[in-house]
C-alpha positions as protocol buffer text, in pm:
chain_id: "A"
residue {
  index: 1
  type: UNK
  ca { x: 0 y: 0 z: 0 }
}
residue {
  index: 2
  type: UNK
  ca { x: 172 y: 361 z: -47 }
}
residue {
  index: 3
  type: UNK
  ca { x: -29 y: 668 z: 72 }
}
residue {
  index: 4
  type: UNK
  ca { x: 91 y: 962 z: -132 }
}
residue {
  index: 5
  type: UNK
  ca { x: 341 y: 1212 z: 5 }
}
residue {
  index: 6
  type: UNK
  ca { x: 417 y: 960 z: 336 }
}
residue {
  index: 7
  type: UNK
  ca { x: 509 y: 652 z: 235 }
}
residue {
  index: 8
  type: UNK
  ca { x: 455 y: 290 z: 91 }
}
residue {
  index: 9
  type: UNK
  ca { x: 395 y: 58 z: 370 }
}
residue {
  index: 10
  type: UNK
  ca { x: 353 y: -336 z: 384 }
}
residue {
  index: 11
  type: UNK
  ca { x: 177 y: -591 z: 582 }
}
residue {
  index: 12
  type: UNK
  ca { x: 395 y: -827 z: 811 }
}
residue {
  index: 13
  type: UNK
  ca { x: 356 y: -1009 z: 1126 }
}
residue {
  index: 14
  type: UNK
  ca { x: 523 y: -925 z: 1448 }
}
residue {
  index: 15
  type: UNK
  ca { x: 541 y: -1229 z: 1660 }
}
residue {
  index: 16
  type: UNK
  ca { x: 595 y: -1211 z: 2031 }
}
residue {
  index: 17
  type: UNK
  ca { x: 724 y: -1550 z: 2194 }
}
residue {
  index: 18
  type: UNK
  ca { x: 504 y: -1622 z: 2561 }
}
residue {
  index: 19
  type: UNK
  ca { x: 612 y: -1859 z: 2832 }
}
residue {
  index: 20
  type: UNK
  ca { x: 569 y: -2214 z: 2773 }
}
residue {
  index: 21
  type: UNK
  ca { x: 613 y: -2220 z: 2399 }
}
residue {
  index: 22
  type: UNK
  ca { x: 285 y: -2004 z: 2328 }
}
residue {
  index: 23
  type: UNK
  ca { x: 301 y: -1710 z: 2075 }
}
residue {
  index: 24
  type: UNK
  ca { x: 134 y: -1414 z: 2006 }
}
residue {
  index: 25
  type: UNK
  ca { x: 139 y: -1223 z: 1656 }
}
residue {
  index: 26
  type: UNK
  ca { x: 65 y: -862 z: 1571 }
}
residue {
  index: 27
  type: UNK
  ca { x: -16 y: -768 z: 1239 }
}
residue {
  index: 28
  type: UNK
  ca { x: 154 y: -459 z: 1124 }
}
residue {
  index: 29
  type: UNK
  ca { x: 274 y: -240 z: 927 }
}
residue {
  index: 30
  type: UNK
  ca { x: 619 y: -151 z: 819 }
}
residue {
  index: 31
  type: UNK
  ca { x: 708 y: 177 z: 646 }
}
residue {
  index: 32
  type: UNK
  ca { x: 922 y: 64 z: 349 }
}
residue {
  index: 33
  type: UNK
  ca { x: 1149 y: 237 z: 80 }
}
residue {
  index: 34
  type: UNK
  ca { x: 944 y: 288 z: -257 }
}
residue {
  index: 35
  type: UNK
  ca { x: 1198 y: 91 z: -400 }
}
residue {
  index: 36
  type: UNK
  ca { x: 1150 y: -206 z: -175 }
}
residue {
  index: 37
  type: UNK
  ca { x: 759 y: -175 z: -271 }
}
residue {
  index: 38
  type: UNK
  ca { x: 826 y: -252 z: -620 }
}
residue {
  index: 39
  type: UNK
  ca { x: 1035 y: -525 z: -556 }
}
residue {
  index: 40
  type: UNK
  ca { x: 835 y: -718 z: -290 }
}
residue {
  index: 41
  type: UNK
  ca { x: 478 y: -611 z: -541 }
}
residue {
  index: 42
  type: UNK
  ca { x: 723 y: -817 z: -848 }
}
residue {
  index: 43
  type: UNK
  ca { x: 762 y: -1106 z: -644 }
}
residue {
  index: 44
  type: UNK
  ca { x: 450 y: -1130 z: -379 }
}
residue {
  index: 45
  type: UNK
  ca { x: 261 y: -1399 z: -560 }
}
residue {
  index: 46
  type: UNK
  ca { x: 566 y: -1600 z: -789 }
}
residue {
  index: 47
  type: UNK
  ca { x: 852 y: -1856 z: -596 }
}
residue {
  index: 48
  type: UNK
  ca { x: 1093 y: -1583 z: -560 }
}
residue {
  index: 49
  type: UNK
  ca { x: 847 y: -1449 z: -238 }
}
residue {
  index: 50
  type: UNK
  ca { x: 1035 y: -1714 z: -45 }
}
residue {
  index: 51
  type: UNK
  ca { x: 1316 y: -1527 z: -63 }
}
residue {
  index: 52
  type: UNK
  ca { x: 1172 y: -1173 z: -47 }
}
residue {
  index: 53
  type: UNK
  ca { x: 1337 y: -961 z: 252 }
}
residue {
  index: 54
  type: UNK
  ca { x: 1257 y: -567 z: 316 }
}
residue {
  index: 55
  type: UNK
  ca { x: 1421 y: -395 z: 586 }
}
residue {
  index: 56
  type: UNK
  ca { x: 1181 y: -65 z: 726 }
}
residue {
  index: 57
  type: UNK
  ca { x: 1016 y: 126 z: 999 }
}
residue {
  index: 58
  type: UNK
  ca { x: 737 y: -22 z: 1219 }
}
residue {
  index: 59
  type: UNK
  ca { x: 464 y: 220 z: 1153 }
}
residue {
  index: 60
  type: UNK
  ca { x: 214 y: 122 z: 1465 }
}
residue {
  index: 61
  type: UNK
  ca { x: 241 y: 174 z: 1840 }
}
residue {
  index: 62
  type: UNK
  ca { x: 310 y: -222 z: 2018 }
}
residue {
  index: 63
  type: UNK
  ca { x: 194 y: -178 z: 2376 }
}
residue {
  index: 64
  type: UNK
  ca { x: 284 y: -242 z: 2608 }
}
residue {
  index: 65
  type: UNK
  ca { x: 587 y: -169 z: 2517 }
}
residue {
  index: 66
  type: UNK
  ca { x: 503 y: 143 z: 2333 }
}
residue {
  index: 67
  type: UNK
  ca { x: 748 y: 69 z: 2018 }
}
residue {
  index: 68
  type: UNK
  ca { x: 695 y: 308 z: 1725 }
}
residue {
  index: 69
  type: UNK
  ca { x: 897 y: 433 z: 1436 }
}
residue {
  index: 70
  type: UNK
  ca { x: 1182 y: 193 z: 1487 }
}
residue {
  index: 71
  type: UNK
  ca { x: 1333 y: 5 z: 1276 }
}
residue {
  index: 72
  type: UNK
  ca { x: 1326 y: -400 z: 1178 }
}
residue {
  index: 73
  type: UNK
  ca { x: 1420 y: -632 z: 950 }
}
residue {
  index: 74
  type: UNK
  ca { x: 1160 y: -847 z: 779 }
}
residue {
  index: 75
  type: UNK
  ca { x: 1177 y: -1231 z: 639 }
}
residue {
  index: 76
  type: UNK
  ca { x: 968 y: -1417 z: 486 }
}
residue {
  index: 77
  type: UNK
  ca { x: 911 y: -1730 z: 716 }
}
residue {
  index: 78
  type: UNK
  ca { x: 602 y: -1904 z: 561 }
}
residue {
  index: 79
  type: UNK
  ca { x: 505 y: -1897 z: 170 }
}
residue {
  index: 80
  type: UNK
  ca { x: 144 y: -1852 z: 283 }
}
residue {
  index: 81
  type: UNK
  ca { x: 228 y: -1542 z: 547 }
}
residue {
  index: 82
  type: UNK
  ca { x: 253 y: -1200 z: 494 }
}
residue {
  index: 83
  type: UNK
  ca { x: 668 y: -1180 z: 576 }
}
residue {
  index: 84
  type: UNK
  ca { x: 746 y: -1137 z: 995 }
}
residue {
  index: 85
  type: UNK
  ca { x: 936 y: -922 z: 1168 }
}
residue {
  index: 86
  type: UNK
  ca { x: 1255 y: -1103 z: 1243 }
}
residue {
  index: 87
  type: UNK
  ca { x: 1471 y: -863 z: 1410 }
}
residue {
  index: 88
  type: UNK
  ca { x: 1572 y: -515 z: 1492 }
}
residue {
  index: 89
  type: UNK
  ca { x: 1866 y: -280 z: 1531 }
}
residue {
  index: 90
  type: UNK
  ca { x: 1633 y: -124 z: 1850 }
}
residue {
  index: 91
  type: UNK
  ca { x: 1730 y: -341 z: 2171 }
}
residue {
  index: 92
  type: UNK
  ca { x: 1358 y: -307 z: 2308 }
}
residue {
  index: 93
  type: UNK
  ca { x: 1189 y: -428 z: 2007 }
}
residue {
  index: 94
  type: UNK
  ca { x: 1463 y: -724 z: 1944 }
}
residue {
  index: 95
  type: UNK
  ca { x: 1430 y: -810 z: 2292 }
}
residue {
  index: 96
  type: UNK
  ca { x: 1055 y: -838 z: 2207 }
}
residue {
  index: 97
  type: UNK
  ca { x: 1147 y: -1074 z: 1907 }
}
residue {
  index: 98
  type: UNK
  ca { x: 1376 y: -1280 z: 2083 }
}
residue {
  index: 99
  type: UNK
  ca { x: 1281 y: -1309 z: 2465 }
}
residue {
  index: 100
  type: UNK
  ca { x: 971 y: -1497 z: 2633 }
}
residue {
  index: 101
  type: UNK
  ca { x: 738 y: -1292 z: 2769 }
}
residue {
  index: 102
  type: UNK
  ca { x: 483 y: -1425 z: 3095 }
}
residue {
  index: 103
  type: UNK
  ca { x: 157 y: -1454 z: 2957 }
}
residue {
  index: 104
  type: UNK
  ca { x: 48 y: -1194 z: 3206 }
}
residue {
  index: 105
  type: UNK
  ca { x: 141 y: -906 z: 2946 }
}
residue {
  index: 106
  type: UNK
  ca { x: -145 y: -997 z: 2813 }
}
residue {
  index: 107
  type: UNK
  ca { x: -385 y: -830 z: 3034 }
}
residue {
  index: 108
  type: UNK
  ca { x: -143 y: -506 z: 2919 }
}
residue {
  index: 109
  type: UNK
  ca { x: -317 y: -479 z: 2592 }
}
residue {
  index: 110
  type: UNK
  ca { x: -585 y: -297 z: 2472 }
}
């Protein structure tokens, strides 16, 4: 999707690992390069998608750890997934990608 004058933006999923092997996903979206757009719109529905990786800007607020505007790398994980956030050069959201969370952060959200 690119909204004129801001920016092109794409769908991923930002997962967030809970205790005992339990996950939670966010869909988001990621501010991308125009460039980037192009690329992933050439290869979104052939075999190349696999391979498809976009680096940009997460363009919602995550509570509750408030993350906005930072930056993170996306991959595509699953053929039949929108591609996932996989990690970040912002400690707070790679710890949020990489740590286990109690379940109790839960009751956090909105």
């Amino acid at each position: 999707m690119q909204i004129p004058y801001i920016s092109p933006f794409v769908r991923a999923l930002l997962p967030v690992k809970l205790e005992g092997g339990h996950e939670l996903r966010f869909g988001v979206w990621i501010a991308i390069h125009p460039d980037d757009l192009q690329r992933a719109c050439r290869v979104w529905n052939a075999p190349e998608y696999t391979d498809l990786k976009l680096t940009g800007y997460l363009a919602n607020k995550i509570q509750p750890w408030g993350l906005y505007k930072v930056p993170v790398n996306l991959a595509v994980l699953n053929p039949d997934h929108t591609p996932y956030c996989v990690s970040s050069s912002d400690q707070e959201l790679n710890d949020v990608l990489t740590k286990a969370w109690p379940h109790d952060i839960l009751a956090s959200l909105p």
